[in-house]
C-alpha positions as CSV (number, residue, x, y, z in Angstrom):
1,X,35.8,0.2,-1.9
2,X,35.2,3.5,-3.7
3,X,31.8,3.1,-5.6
4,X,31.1,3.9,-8.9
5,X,28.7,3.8,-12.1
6,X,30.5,1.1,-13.1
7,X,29.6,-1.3,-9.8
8,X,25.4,0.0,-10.0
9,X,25.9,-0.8,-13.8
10,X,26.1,-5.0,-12.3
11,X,23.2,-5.0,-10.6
12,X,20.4,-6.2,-12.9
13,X,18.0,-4.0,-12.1
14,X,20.3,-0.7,-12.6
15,X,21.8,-2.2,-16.2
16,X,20.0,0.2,-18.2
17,X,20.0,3.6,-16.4
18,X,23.0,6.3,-17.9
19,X,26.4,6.7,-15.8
20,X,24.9,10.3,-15.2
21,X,21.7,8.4,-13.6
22,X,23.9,6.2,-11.8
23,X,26.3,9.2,-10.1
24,X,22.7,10.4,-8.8
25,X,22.0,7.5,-7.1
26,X,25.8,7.2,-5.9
27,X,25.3,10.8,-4.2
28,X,22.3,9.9,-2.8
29,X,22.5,6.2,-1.4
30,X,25.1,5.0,1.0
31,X,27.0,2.2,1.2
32,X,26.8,-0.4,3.9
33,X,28.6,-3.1,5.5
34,X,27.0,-6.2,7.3
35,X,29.0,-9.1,9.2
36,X,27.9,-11.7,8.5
37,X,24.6,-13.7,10.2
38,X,23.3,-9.5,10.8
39,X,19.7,-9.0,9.9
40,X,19.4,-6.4,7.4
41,X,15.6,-5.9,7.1
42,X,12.9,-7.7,9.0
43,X,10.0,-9.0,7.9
44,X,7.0,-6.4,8.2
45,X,9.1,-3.5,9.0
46,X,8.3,-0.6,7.1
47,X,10.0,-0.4,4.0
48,X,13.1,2.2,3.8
49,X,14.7,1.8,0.2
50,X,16.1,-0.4,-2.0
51,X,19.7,-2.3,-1.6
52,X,21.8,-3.9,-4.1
53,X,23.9,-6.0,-3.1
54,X,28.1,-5.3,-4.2
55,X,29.7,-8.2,-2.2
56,X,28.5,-11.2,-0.5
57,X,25.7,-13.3,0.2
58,X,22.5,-13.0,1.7
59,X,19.6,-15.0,2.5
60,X,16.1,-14.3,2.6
61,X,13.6,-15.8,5.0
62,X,10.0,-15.7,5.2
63,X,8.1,-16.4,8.7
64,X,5.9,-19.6,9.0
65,X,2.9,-18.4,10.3
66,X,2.1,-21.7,11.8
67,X,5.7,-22.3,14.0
68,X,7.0,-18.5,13.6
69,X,10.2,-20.1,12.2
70,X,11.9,-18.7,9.5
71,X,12.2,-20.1,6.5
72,X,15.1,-19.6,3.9
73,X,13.2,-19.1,0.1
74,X,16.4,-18.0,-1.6
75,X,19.9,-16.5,-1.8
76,X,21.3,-13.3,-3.2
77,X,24.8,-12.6,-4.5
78,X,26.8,-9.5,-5.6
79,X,24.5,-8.3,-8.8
80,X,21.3,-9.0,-7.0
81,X,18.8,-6.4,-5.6
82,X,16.1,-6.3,-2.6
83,X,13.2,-4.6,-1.6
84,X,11.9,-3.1,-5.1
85,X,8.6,-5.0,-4.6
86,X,7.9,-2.2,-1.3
87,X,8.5,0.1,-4.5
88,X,5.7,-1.4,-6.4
89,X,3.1,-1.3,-3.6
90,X,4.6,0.4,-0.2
91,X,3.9,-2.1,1.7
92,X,6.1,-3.1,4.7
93,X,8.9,-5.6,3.6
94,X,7.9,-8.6,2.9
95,X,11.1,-10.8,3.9
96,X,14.0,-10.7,6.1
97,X,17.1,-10.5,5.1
98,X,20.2,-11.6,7.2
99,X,24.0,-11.5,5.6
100,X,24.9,-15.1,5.4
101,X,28.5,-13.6,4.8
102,X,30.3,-10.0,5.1
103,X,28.1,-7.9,2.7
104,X,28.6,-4.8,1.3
105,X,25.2,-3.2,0.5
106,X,24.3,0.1,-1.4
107,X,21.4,1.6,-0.4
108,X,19.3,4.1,-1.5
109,X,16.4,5.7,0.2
110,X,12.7,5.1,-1.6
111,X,11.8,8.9,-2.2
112,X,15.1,9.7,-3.9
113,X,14.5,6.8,-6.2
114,X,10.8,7.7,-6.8
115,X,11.3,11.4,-7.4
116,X,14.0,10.0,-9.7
117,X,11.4,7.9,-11.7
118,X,9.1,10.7,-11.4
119,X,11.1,13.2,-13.5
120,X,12.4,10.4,-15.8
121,X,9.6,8.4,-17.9
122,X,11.9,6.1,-19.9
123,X,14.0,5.2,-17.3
124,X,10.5,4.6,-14.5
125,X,9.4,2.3,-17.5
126,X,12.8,0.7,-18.0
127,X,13.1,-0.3,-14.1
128,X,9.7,-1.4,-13.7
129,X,9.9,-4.0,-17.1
130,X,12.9,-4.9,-15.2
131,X,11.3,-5.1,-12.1
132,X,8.3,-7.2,-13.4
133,X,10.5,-9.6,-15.3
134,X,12.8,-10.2,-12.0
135,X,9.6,-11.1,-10.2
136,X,8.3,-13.1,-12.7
137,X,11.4,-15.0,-12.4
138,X,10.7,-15.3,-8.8
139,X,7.1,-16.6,-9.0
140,X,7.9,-19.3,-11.2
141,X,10.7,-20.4,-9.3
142,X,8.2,-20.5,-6.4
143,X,5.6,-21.9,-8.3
144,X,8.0,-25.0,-8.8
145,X,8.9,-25.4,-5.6
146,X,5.4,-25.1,-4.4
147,X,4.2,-28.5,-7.1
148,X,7.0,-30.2,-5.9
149,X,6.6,-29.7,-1.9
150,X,2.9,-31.1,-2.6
151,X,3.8,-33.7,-4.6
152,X,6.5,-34.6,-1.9
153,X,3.4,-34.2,0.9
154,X,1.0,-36.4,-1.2
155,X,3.8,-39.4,-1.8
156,X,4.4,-39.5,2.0
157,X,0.4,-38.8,2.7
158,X,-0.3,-41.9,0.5
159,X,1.9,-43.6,2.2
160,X,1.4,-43.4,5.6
161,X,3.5,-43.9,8.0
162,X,2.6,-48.0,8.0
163,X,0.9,-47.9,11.8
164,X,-2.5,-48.9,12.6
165,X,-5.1,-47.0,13.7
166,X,-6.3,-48.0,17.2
């Protein structure tokens, strides 16, 4: 698959930046290939750069602290991006990420993208509105799940499990 502007142009976080933009990017990232159940990132790693994802699925896991089990919290498909949040606060990454099928990943290294948004105001504002809105998205969506999980624990909590005490 020969990458262009066009194929960064369907990833939501990339929509807005020019076809010159995205050719910079193009020159600078490289494209990837996973087989599918390979671990992209791990959890805690240091963070290397951003991916968008061109084909496939992935999954991303966070570890239980309690069992050290991981945990799937959600899936990504072509269009979808990762690791912007280590963007926001350079932290280590925050999740793994395994290919649940093939995937073909671009990725493109955190210090070209930040001495891109560095020497280009409107677009740094542009990806970070995006950026904030995507994770919005995300927090809500685990806000719900996180109401309904206790409600579920509280139903069976009430409940019991019908056995005496002895």
């Amino acid at each position: 698959m020969n990458m262009t502007a066009a194929h960064l142009r369907e990833v939501k976080l990339l929509a807005a930046f020019s076809d010159a933009d995205l050719e910079t990017f193009l020159k600078s990232g490289e494209i990837l290939t996973y087989d599918a159940l390979t671990l992209m990132v791990i959890e805690g790693e240091p963070s290397g750069g951003l991916f968008f994802v061109m084909e496939g699925q992935v999954g991303i896991f966070k570890t239980n602290r309690a069992s050290g089990d991981l945990v799937e919290i959600a899936q990504l498909r072509a269009g979808h991006s990762f690791g912007e949040m280590s963007l926001v606060d350079d932290a280590p990454r925050s999740a793994t990420v395994q290919a649940l099928t093939a995937v073909k990943a671009f990725h493109l290294p955190a210090e070209v993208f930040q001495r891109f948004l560095a020497q280009n105001e409107t677009a740094k504002c542009e990806f970070y509105r995006r950026c904030t809105q995507e994770l919005a998205k995300r927090l809500r969506s685990l806000d719900d799940n996180y109401v309904d999980t206790q409600y579920q624990l509280w139903k069976v909590a009430l409940k019991g499990d019908g056995k005496k005490a002895a």
